[in-house]
C-alpha positions as CSV (number, residue, x, y, z in Angstrom):
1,X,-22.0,-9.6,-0.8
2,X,-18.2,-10.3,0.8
3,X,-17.3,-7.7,3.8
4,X,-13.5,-8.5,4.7
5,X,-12.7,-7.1,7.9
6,X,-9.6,-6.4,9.4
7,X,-8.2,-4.5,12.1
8,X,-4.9,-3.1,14.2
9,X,-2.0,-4.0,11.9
10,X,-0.4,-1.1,13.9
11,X,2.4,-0.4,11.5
12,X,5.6,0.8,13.6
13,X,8.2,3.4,12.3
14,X,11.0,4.9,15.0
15,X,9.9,8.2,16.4
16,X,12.7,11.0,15.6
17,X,13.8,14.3,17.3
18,X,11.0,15.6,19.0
19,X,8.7,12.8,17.7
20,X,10.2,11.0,20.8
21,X,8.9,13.1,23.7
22,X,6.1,12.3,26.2
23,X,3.8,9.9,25.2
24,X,5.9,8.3,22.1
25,X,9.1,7.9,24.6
26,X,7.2,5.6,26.9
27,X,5.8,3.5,24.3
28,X,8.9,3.5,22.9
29,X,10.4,1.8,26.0
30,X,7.6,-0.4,26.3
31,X,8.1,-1.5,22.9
32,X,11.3,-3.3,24.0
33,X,11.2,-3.8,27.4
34,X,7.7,-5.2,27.1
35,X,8.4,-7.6,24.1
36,X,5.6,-5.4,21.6
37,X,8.1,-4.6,19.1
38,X,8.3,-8.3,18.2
39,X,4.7,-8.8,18.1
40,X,3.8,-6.9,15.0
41,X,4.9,-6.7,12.0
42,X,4.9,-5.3,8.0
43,X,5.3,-9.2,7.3
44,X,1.5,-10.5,8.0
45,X,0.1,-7.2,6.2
46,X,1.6,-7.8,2.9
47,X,0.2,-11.6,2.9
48,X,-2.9,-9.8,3.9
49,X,-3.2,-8.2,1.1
50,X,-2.1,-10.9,-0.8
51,X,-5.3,-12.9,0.8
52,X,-7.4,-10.5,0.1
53,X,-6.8,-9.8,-3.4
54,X,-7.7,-13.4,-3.8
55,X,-10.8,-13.7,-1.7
56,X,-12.3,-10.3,-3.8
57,X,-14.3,-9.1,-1.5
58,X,-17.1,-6.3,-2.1
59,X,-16.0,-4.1,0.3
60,X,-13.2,-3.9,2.8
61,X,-13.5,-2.7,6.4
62,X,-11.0,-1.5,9.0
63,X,-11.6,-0.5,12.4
64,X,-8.6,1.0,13.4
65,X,-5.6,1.3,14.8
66,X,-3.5,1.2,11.3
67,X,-0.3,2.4,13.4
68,X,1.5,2.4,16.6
69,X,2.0,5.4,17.5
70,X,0.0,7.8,14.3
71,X,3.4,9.1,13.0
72,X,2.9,10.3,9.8
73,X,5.7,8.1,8.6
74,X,3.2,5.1,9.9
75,X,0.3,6.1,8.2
76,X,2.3,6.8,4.9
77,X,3.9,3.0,5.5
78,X,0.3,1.3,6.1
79,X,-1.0,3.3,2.7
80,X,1.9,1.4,0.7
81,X,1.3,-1.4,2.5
82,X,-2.6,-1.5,1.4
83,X,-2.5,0.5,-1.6
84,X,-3.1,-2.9,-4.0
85,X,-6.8,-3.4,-1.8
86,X,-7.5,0.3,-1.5
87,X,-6.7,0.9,-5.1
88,X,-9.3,-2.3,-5.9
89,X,-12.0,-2.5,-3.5
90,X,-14.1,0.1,-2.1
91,X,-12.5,0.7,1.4
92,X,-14.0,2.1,4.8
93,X,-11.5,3.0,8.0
94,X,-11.6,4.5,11.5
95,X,-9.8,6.1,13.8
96,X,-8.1,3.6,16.6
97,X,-6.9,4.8,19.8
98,X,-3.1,4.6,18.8
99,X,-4.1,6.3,15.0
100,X,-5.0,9.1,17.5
101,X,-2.0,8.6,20.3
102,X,-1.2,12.2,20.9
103,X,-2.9,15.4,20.9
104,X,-0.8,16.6,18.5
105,X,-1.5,13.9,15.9
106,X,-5.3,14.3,16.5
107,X,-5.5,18.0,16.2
108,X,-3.4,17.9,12.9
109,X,-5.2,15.6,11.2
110,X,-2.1,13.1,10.8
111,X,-5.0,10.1,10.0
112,X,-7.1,12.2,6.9
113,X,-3.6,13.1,6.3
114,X,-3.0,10.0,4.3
115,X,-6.9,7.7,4.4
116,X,-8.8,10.9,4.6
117,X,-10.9,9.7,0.7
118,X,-11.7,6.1,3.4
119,X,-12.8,7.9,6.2
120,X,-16.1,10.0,4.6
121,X,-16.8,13.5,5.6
122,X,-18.9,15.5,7.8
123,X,-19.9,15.0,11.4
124,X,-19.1,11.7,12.9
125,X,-20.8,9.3,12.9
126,X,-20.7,8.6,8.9
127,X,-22.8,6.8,7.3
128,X,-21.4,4.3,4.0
129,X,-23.9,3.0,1.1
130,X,-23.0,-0.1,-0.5
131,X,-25.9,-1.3,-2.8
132,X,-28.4,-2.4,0.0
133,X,-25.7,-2.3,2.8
134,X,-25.5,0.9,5.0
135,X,-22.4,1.2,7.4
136,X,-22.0,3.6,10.3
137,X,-19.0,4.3,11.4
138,X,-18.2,6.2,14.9
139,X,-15.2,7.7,15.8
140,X,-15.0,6.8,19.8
141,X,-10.8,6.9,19.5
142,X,-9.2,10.0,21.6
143,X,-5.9,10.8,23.1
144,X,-5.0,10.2,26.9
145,X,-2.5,10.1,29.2
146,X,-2.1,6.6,30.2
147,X,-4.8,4.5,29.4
148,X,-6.5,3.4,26.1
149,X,-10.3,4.8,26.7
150,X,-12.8,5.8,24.6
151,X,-15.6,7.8,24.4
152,X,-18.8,9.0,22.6
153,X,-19.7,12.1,23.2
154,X,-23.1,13.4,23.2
155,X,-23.4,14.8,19.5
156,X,-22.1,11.6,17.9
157,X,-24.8,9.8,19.7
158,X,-27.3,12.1,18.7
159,X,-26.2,12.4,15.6
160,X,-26.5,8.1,15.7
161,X,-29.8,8.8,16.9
162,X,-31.1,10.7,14.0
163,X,-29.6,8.5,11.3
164,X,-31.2,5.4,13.0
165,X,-34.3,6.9,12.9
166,X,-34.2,8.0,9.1
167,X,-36.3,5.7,6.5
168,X,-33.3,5.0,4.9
169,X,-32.4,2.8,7.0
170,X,-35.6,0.4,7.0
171,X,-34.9,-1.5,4.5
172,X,-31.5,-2.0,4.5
173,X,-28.9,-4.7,6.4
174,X,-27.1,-1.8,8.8
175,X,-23.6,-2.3,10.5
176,X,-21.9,-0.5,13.0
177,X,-18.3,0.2,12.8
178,X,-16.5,1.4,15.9
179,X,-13.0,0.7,17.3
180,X,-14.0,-0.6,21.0
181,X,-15.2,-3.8,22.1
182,X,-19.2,-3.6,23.1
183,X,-18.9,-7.0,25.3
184,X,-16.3,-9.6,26.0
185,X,-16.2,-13.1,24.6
186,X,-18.8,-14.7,26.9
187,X,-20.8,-11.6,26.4
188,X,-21.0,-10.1,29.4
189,X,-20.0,-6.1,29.2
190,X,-16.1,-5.2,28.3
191,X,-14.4,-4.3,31.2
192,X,-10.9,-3.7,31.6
193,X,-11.3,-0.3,33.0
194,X,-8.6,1.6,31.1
195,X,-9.0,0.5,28.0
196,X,-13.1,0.2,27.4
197,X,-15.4,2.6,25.6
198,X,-16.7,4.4,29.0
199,X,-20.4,5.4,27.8
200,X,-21.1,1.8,26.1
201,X,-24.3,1.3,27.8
202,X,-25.7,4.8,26.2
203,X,-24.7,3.3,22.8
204,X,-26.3,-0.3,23.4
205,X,-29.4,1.7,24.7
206,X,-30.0,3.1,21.6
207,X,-29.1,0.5,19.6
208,X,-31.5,-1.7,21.5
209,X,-34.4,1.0,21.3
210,X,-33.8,1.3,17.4
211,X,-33.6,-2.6,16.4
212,X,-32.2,-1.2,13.0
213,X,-28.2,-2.2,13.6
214,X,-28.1,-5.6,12.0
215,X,-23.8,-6.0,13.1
216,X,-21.2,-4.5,14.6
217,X,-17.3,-4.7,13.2
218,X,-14.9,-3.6,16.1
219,X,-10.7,-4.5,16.7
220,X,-8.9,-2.9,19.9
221,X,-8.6,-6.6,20.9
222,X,-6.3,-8.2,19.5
223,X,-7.4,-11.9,19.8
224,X,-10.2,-12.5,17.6
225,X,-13.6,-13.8,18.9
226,X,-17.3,-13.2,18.1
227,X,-20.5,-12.8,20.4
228,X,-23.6,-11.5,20.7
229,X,-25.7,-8.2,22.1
230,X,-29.2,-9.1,24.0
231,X,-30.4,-5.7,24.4
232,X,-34.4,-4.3,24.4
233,X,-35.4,-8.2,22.8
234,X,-32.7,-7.8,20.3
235,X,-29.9,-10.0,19.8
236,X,-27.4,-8.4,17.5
237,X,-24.3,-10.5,16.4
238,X,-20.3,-8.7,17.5
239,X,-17.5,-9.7,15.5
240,X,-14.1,-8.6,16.6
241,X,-11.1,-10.4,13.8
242,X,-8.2,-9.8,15.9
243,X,-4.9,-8.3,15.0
244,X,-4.3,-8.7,11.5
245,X,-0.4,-7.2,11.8
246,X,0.3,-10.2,14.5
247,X,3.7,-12.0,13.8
248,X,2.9,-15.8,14.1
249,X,3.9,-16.6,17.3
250,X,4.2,-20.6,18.8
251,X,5.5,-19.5,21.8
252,X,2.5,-16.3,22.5
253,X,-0.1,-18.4,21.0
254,X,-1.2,-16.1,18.6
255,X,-1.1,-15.1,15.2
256,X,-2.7,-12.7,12.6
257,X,-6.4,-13.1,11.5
258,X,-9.1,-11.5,9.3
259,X,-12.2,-12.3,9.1
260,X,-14.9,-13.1,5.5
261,X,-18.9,-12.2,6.0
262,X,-20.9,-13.1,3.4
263,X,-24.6,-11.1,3.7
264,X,-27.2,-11.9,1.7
265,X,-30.0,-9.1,1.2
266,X,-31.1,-8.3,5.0
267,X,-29.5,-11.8,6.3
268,X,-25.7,-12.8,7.3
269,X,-25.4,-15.9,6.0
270,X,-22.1,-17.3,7.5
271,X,-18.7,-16.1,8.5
272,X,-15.3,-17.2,7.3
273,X,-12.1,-16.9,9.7
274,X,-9.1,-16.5,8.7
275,X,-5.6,-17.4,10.3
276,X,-1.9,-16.7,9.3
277,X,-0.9,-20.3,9.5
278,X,1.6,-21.7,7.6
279,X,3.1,-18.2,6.0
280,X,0.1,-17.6,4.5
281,X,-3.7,-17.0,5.7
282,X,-6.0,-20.2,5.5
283,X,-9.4,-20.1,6.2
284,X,-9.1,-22.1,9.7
285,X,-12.9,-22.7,9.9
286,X,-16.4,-20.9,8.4
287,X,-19.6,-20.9,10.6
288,X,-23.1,-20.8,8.9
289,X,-25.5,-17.9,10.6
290,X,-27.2,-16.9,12.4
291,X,-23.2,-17.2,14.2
292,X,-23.7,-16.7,18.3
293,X,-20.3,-18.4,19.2
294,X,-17.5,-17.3,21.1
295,X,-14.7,-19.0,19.1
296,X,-11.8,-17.2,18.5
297,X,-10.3,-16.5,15.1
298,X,-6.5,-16.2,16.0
């Protein structure tokens, strides 16, 4: 089975009227000021989806942050954006930290607004079926003041808890889906204070105690890299794909990426990367599993 995995395209539409008060207004200004507004892109998602439609994959997977600053004008653009793969593939997203950016825009729903039939139903977290593939996907995203944190608060992880636990699951190659990092590149724990998932070590806890999450799929970071999670004997594979709405850039040294898994019955068997290179997205190298690297994919 093919899982193609993308994440933070963060499509950008200009705030209007009242759109552009608080929150929005600095982003707004940092947009410019800071240089982000060149960065991204609707350019590298449409050859995304190009690239996709050619690779077929059996499911697609994004974890998160589909706009900028979850206008409902953004999320309408990145579902024309995507509408040839979501119309083709079975499709599975989650909430990003900027998909949830105000309170506002959380508490009305602007996300289900528009990938509400991608996102499941119920209590996070939700579980996916695909044939003998199970996916869990937490919602950790909320809306702050100033800095980009997450958290998972204690009924999610129970709720984790319980489906871990279930028989389902024994059988079955199980990945968790979640928008923040679990550990940087060299895999030592994710740090950077205002932008980390602030109860991770509860989450790794349980996944160590359970043994039954085979992968975990995350974004927020937007240069691509994979490493691993040594937790309770377990060593449990992290793959993060990078920004798939990055402009190429010479001069930042970066550019969009994707990444290809290929999982065969309860093994991952190898993992392509993909790289915008070129104005298009070439497969820049594939690495043959178990895969306990730290290369990057952008």
């Amino acid at each position: 089975m093919l899982i193609a995995h993308f994440s933070d395209i963060h499509v950008r539409r200009n705030p209007r009227g009242r759109q552009l008060l608080g929150k929005r207004l600095v982003a707004q200004a940092n947009l410019y000021i800071g240089g982000r507004a060149r960065a991204f892109d609707d350019h590298p998602v449409t050859l995304l989806v190009e690239k996709l439609l050619s690779c077929k994959p059996d499911m697609v997977v994004c974890t998160g942050d589909l706009t900028a600053m979850s206008l409902p004008t953004e999320f309408q653009a990145a579902r024309d954006l995507l509408a040839p793969v979501i119309q083709r593939f079975p499709f599975i997203v989650l909430p990003g930290n900027h998909d949830v950016y105000t309170r506002t825009a959380s508490r009305r729903l602007a996300m289900e607004a528009c990938f509400g039939k991608f996102m499941g139903s119920g209590p996070w977290p939700r579980l996916f079926r695909h044939g003998k593939l199970h996916f869990l996907a937490l919602h950790v995203s909320r809306p702050t003041i100033l800095s980009s944190t997450g958290l998972m608060d204690k009924g999610q992880l129970e709720r984790l808890g319980e489906i871990l636990d279930s028989p389902a699951l024994r059988k079955t190659f199980n990945i968790l889906l979640l928008h923040y990092p679990l550990r940087n590149r060299d895999g030592t724990p994710y740090r950077p204070m205002l932008r980390r998932l602030h109860n991770v070590g509860l989450l790794e806890g349980l996944m160590g105690r359970s043994k039954r999450i085979h992968m975990v799929l995350h974004g927020h970071e937007h240069q691509g890299f994979s490493t691993q999670l040594r937790v309770d004997g377990a060593v449990i594979p992290i793959f993060n794909p990078g920004s798939a709405g990055y402009a190429h850039s010479t001069e930042g040294g970066h550019t969009a990426s994707f990444n290809l898994y290929h999982v065969d019955g309860m093994c991952l068997k190898s993992v392509a990367y993909y790289a915008l290179l070129g104005g298009a997205f070439t497969r820049k190298h594939v690495v043959d599993c178990p895969v306990l690297s730290t290369e990057t994919a952008g």
